[in-house]
TORKOL-4160 file (C-alpha; in steps of 0.2 Angstrom, whole numbers, padded with zeros to 4 digits, m for minus):
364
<pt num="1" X="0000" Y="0000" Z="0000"/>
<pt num="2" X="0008" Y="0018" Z="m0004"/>
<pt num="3" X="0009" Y="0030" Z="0009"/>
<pt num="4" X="0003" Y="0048" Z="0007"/>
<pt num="5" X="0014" Y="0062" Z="0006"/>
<pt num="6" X="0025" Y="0066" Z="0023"/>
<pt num="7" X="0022" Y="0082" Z="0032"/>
<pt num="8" X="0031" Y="0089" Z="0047"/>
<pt num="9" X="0023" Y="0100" Z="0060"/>
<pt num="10" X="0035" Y="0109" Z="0072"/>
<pt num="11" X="0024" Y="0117" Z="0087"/>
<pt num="12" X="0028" Y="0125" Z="0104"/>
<pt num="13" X="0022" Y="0118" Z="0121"/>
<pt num="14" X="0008" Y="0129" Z="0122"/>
<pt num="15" X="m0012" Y="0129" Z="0121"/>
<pt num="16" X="m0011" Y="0143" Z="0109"/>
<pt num="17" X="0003" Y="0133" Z="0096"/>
<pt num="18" X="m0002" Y="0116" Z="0097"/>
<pt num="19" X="m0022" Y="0120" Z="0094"/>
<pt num="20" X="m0021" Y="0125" Z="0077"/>
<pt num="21" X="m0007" Y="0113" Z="0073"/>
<pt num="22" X="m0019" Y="0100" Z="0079"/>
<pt num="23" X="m0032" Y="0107" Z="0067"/>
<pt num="24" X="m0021" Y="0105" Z="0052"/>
<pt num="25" X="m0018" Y="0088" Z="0057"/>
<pt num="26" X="m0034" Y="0082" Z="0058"/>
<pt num="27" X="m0037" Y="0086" Z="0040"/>
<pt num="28" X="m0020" Y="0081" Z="0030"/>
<pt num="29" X="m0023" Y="0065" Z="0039"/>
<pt num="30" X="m0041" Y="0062" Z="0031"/>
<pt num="31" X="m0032" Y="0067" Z="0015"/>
<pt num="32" X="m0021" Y="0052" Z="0017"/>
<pt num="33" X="m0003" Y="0061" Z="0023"/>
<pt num="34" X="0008" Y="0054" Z="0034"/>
<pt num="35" X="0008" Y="0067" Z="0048"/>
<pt num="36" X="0023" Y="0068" Z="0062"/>
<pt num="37" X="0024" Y="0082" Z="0075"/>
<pt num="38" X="0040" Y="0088" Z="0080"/>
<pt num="39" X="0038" Y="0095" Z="0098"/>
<pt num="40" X="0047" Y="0097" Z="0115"/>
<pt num="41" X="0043" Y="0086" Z="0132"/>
<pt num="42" X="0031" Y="0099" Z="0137"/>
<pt num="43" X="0022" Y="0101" Z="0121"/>
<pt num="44" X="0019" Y="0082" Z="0117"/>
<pt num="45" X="0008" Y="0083" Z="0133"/>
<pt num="46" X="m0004" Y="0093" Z="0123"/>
<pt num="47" X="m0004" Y="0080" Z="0109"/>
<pt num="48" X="m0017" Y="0070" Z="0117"/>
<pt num="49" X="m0030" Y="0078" Z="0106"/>
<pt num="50" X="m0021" Y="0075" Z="0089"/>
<pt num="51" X="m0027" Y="0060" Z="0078"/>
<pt num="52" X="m0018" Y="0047" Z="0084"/>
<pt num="53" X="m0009" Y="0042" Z="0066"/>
<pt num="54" X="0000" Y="0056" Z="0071"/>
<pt num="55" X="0020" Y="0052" Z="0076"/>
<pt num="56" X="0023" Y="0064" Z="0090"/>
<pt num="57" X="0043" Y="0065" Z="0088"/>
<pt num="58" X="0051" Y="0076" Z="0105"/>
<pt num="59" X="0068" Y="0084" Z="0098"/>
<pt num="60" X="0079" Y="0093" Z="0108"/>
<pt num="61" X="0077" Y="0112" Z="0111"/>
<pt num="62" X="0076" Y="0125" Z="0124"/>
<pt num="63" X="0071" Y="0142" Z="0130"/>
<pt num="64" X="0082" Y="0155" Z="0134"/>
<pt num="65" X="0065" Y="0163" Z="0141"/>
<pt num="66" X="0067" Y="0152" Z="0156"/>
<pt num="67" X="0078" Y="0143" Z="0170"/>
<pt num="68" X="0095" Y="0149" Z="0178"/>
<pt num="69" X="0113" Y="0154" Z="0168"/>
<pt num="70" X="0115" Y="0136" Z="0168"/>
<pt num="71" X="0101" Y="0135" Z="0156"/>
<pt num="72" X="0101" Y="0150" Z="0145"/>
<pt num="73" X="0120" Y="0145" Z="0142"/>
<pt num="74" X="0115" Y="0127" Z="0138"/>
<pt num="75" X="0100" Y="0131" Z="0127"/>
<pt num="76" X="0113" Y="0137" Z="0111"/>
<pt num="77" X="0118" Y="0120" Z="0111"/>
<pt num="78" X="0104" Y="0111" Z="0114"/>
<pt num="79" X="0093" Y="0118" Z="0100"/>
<pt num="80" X="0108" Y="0116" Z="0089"/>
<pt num="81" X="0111" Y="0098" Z="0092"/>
<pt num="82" X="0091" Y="0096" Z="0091"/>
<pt num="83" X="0093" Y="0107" Z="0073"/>
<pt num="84" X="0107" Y="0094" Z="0067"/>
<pt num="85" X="0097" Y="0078" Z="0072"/>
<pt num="86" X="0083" Y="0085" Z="0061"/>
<pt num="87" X="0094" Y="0090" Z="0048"/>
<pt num="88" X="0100" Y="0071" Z="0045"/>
<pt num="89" X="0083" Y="0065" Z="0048"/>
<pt num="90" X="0077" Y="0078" Z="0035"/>
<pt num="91" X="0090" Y="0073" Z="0021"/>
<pt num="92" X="0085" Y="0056" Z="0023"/>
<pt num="93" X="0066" Y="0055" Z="0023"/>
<pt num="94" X="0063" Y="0072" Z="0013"/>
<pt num="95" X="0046" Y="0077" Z="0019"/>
<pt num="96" X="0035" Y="0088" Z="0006"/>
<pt num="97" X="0032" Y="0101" Z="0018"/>
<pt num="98" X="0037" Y="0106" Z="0036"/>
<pt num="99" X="0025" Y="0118" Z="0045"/>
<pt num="100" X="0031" Y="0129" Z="0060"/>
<pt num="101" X="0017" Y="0136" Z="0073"/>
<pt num="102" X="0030" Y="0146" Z="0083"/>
<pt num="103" X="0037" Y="0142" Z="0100"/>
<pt num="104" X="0056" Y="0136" Z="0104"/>
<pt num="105" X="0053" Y="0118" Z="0099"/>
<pt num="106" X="0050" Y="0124" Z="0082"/>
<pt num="107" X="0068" Y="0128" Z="0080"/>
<pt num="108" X="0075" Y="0110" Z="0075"/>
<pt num="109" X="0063" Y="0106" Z="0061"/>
<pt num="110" X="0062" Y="0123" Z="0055"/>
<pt num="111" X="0080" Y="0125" Z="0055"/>
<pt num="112" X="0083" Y="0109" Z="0048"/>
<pt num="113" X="0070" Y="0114" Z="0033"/>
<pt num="114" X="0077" Y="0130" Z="0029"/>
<pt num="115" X="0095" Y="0116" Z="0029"/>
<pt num="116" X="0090" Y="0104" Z="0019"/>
<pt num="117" X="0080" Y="0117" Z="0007"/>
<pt num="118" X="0064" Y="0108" Z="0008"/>
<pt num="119" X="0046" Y="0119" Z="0007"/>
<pt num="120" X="0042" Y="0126" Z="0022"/>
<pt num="121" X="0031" Y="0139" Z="0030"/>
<pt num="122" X="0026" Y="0146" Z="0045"/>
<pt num="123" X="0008" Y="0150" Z="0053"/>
<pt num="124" X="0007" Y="0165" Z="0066"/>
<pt num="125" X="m0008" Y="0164" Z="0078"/>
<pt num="126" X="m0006" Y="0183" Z="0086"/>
<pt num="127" X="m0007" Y="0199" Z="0077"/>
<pt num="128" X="0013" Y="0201" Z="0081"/>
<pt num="129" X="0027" Y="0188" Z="0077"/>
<pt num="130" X="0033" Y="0179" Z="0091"/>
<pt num="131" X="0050" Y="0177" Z="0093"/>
<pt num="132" X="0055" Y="0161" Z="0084"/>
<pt num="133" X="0045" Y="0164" Z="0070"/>
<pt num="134" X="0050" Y="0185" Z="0068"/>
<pt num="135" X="0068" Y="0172" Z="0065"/>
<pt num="136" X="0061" Y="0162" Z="0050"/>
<pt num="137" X="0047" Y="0173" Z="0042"/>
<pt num="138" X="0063" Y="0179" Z="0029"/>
<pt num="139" X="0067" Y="0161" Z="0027"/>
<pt num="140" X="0051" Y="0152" Z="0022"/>
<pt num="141" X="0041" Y="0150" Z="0006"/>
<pt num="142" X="0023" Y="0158" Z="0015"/>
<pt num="143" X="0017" Y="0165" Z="0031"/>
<pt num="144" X="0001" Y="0163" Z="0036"/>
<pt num="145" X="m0008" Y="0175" Z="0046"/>
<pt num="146" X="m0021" Y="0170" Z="0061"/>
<pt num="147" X="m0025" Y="0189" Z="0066"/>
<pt num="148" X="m0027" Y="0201" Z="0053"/>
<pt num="149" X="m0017" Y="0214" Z="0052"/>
<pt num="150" X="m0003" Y="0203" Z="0057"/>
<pt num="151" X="0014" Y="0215" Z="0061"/>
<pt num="152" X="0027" Y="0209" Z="0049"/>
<pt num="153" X="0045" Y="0212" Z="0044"/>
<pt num="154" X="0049" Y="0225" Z="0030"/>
<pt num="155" X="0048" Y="0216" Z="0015"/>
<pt num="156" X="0037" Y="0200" Z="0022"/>
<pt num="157" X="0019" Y="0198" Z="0014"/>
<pt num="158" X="0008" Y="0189" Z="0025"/>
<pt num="159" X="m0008" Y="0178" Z="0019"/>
<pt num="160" X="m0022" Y="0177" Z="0030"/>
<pt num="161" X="m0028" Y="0164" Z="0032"/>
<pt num="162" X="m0037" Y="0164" Z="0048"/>
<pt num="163" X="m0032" Y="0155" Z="0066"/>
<pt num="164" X="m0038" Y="0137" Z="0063"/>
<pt num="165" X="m0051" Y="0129" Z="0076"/>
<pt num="166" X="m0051" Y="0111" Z="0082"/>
<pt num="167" X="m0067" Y="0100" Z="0075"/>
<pt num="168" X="m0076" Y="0100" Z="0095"/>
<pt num="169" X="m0078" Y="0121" Z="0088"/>
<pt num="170" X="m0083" Y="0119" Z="0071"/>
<pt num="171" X="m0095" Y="0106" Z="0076"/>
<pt num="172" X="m0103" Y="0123" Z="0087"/>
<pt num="173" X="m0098" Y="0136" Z="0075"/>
<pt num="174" X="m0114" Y="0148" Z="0075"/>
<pt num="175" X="m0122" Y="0137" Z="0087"/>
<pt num="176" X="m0140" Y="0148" Z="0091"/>
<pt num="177" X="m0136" Y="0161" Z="0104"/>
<pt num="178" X="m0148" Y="0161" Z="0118"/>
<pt num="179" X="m0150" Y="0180" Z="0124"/>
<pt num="180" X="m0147" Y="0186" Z="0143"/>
<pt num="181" X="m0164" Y="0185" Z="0152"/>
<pt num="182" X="m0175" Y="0182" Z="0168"/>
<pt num="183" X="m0168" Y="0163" Z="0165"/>
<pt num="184" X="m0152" Y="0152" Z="0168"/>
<pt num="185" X="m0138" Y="0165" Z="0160"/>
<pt num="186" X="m0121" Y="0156" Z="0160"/>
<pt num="187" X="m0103" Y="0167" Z="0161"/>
<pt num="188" X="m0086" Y="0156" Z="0157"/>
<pt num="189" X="m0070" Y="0164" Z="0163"/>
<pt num="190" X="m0054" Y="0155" Z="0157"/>
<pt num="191" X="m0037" Y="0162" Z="0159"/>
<pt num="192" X="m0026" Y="0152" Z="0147"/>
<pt num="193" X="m0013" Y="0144" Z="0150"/>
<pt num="194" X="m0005" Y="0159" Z="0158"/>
<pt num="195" X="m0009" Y="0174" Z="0168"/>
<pt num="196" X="m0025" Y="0167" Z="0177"/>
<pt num="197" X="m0024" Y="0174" Z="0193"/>
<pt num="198" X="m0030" Y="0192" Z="0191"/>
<pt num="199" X="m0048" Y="0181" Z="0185"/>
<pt num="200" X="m0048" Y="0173" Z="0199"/>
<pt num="201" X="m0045" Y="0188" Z="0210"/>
<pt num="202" X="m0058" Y="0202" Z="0203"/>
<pt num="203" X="m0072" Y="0191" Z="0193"/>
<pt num="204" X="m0078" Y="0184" Z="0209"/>
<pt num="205" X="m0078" Y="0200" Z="0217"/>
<pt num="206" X="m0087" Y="0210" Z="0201"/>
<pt num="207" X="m0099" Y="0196" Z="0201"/>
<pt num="208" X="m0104" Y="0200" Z="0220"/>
<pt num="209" X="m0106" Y="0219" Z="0215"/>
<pt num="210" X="m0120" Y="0213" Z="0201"/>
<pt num="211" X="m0137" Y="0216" Z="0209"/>
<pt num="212" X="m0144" Y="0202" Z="0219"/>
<pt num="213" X="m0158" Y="0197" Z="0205"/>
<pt num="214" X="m0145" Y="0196" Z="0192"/>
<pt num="215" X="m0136" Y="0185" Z="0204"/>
<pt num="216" X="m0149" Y="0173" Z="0207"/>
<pt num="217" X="m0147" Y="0168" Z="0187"/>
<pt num="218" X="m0131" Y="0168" Z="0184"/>
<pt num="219" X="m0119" Y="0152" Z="0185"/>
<pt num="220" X="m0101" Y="0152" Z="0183"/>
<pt num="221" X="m0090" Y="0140" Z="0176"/>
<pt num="222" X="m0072" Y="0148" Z="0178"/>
<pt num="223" X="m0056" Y="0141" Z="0175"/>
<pt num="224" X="m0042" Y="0144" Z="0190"/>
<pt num="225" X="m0026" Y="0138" Z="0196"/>
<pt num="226" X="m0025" Y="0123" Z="0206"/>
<pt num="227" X="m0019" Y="0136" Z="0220"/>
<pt num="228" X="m0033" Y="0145" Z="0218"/>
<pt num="229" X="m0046" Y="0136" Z="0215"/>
<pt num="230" X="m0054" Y="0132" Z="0233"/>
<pt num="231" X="m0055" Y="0151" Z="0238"/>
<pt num="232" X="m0063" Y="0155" Z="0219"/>
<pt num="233" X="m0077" Y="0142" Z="0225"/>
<pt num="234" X="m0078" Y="0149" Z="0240"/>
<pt num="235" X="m0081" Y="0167" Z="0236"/>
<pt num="236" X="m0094" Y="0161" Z="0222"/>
<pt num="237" X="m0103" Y="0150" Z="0237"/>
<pt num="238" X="m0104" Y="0165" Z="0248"/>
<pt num="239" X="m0113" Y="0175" Z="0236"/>
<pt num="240" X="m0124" Y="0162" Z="0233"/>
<pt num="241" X="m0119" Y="0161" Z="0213"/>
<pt num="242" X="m0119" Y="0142" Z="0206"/>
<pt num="243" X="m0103" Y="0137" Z="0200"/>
<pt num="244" X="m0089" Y="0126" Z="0193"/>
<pt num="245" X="m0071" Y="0130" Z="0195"/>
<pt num="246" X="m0058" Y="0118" Z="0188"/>
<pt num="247" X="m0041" Y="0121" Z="0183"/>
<pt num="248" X="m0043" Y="0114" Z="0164"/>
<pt num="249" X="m0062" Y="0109" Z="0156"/>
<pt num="250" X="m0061" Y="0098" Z="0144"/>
<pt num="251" X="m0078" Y="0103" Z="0135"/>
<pt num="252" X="m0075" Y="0122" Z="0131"/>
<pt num="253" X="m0082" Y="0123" Z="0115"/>
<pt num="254" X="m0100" Y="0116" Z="0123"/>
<pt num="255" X="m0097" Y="0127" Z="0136"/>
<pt num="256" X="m0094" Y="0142" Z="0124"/>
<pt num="257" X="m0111" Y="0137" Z="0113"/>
<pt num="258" X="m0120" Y="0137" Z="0130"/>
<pt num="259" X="m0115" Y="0152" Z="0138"/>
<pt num="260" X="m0122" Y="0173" Z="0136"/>
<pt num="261" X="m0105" Y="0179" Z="0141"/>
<pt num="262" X="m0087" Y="0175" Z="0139"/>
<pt num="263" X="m0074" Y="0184" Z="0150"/>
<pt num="264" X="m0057" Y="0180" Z="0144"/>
<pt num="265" X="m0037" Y="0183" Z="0139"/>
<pt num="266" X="m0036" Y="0187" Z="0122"/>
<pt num="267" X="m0023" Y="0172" Z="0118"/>
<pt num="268" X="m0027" Y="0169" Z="0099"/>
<pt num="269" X="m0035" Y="0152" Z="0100"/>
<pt num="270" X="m0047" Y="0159" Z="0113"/>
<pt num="271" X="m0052" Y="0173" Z="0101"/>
<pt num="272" X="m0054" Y="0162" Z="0086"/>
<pt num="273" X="m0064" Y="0151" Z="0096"/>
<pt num="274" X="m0077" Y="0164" Z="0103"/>
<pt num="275" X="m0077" Y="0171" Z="0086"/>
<pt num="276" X="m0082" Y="0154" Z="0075"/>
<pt num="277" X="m0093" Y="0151" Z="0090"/>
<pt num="278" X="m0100" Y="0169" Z="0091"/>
<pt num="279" X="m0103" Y="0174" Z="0108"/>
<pt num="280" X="m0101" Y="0194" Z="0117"/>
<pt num="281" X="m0084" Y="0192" Z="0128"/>
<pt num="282" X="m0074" Y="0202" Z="0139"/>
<pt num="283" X="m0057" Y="0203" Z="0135"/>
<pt num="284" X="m0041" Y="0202" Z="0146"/>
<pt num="285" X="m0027" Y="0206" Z="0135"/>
<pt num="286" X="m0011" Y="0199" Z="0146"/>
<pt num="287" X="0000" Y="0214" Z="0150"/>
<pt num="288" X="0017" Y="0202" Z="0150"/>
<pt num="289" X="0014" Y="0193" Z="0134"/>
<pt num="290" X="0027" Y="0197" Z="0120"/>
<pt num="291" X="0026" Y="0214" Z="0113"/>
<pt num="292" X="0009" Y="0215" Z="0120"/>
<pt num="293" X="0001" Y="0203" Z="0105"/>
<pt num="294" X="m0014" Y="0201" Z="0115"/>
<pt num="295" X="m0020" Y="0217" Z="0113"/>
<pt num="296" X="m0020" Y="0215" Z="0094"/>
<pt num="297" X="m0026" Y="0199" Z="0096"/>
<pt num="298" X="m0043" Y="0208" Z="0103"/>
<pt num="299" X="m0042" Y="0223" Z="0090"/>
<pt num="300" X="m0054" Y="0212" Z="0077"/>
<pt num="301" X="m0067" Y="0209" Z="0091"/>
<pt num="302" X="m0065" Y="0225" Z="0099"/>
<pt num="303" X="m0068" Y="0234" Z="0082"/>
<pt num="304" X="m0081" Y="0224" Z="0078"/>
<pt num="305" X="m0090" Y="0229" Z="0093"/>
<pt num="306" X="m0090" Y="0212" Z="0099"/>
<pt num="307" X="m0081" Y="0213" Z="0113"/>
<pt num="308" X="m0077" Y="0222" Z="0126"/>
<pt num="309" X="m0057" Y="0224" Z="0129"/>
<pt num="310" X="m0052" Y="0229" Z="0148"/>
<pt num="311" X="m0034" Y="0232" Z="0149"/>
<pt num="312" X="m0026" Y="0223" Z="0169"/>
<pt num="313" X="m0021" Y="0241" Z="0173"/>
<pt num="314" X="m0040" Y="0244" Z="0173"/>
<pt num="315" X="m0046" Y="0229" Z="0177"/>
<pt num="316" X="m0055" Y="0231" Z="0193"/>
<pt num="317" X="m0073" Y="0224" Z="0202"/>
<pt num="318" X="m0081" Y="0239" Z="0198"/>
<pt num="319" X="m0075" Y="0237" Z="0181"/>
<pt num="320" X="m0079" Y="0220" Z="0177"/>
<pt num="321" X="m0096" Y="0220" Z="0186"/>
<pt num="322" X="m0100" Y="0235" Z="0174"/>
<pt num="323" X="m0097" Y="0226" Z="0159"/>
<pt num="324" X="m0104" Y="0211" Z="0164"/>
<pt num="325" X="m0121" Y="0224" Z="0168"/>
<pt num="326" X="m0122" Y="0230" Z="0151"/>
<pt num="327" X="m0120" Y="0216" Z="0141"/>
<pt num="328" X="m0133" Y="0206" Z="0153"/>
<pt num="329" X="m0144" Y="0220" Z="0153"/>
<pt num="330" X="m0145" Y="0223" Z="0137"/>
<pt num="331" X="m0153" Y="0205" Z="0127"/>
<pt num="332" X="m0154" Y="0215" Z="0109"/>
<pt num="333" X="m0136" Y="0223" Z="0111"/>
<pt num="334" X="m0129" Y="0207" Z="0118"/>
<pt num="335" X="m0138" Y="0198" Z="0101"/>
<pt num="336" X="m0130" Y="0211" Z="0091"/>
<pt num="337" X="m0114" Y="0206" Z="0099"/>
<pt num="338" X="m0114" Y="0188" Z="0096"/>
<pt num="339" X="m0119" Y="0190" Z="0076"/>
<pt num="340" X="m0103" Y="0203" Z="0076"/>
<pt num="341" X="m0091" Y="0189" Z="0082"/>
<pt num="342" X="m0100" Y="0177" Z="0072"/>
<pt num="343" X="m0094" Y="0188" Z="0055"/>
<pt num="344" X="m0076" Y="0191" Z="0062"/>
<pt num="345" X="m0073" Y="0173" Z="0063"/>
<pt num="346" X="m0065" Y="0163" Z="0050"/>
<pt num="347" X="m0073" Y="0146" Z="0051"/>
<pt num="348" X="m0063" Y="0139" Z="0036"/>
<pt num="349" X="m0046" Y="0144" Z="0041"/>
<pt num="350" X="m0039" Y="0127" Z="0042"/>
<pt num="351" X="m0048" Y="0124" Z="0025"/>
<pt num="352" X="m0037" Y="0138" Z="0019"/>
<pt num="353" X="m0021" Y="0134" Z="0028"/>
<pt num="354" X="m0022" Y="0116" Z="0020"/>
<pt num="355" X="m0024" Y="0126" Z="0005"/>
<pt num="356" X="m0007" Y="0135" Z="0005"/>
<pt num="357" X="0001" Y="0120" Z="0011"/>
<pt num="358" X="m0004" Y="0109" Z="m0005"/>
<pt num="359" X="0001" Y="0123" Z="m0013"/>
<pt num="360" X="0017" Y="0124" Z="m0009"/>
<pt num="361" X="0021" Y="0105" Z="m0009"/>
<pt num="362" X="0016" Y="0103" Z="m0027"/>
<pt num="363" X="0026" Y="0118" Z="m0034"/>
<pt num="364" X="0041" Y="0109" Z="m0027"/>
């Protein structure tokens, strides 16, 4: 039996890379490739959700973002001996195209594909390079855009393609939106991967500053560090507001479809999601992400008037609860809402992505 074109995805150990790595996965396997992911011992624990035909290789890399000296004098040497492993392994098996989505772990195969000269391309989630892929985006064949505008070297054409969504959204994309009401009214908070805390210390808070028959409606289902998560239960139970507070759901995209209101970090995925999904939100951007690239990230939903976007420096109870009153308040402007990030999403991203990448494998 002949097997299918190779394809190499090379993808941080973050939420925000591995997502839409795993979306274009999904579908070049139904198309018959043979998929491998080249990731790092952290990202591989966020393969779980990846087709299981996929190979999920763990090369050698580092982060001169994090650790001791030690570390950041090792890391040269450790992404170099993970860029010449790939670099033999490259020369040998000749893959039709290797895809980076950012992150240090992308390094190796990257490097290795720029090497051995084989059709690469990298995809950028935020609407600002990160690091590793600011390095390659002279040195592939395409870059694909998740946020438009996308900030780009001089000279660099981006194509936008959109921030591709794993199947559990698409199967909710422009699921019915139920408007805030004298009924049940659901509010998600999730924090990422990163940056959690000020959630879980002013969303409780604005929630108790919401009248008392608004209260009696709402439940809460709020992501929070393990650390934090029994006082978050426990300021929810004294104010008498249902609620779940775990440190990962599983089931977001149900939860999304079934919520009125979305309170959030603008991390890419996130926004893609709420967007394909169509739902108001609140938007977090978080102050210490690189070049601030969650603020742009926002700048589509914000624009739109889809969301509203409270920056940490103003992110206070008084704040939030206010936001929180006018979007619940206010059914037809909350409706509007919803059908605004409904027509800023890209729903077919990946179908565009796989595009570009076809693209590029038959013109080599």
């Amino acid at each position: 039996m002949a097997q299918g074109p190779l394809m190499i995805i090379a993808a941080g150990g973050t939420g925000g890379h591995m997502f839409p790595a795993q979306a274009l996965a999904e579908v070049m396997i139904r198309k018959g490739w043979r998929v491998r992911l080249s990731t790092d011992t952290r990202g591989a624990r966020y393969a779980g959700g990846f087709p299981h035909l996929v190979e999920v290789q763990e090369v050698s890399s580092a982060t001169f973002a994090r650790g001791g000296i030690a570390a950041k004098l090792l890391a040269p040497f450790k992404i170099l001996g993970g860029i010449l492993g790939a670099t033999w392994r490259m020369r040998r098996e000749k893959p039709a195209i290797v895809v980076g989505f950012g992150g240090y772990p992308t390094i190796p195969a990257m490097g290795a594909a720029y090497l051995t000269g084989r059709p690469r391309m990298i995809h950028e989630q935020n609407g600002i390079l990160g690091r590793v892929n600011k390095v390659f985006a002279k040195r592939v064949h395409a870059v694909a855009c998740g946020t438009w505008p996308t900030v780009l070297p001089d000279g660099i054409e981006g194509i936008h393609t959109g921030n591709p969504v794993r199947a559990a959204v698409l199967d909710r994309a422009g699921a019915p939106y139920t408007p805030p009401g004298d009924w049940p009214m659901s509010i998600v908070v999730i924090g990422g991967s990163q940056g959690a805390r000020i959630l879980s210390d002013v969303v409780p808070a604005a929630i108790a500053l919401l009248p008392e028959e608004m209260r009696a409606h709402l439940r809460v289902a709020q992501q929070a560090r393990p650390e934090d998560q029994d006082r978050v239960i426990g300021a929810y139970y004294e104010i008498g507001v249902t609620s779940e507070v775990e440190p990962f759901f599983r089931d977001i995209p149900r939860r999304f479809s079934e919520a009125q209101l979305i309170i959030s970090r603008s991390g890419a995925s996130s926004v893609a999601d709420i967007s394909v999904i169509g739902r108001p939100s609140i938007l977090v951007p978080y102050a210490a992400a690189a070049a601030d690239h969650q603020t742009a990230n926002a700048k589509g939903l914000v624009d739109a008037n889809a969301a509203i976007r409270i920056p940490e420096s103003k992110f206070t109870p008084e704040v939030v609860a206010e936001a929180i009153a006018t979007v619940l308040t206010q059914p037809d402007a909350a409706t509007q809402m919803s059908i605004a990030a409904l027509n800023a999403g890209v729903p077919d991203a990946t179908d565009k992505l796989v595009a570009l990448v076809e693209e590029l494998a038959d013109a080599a």
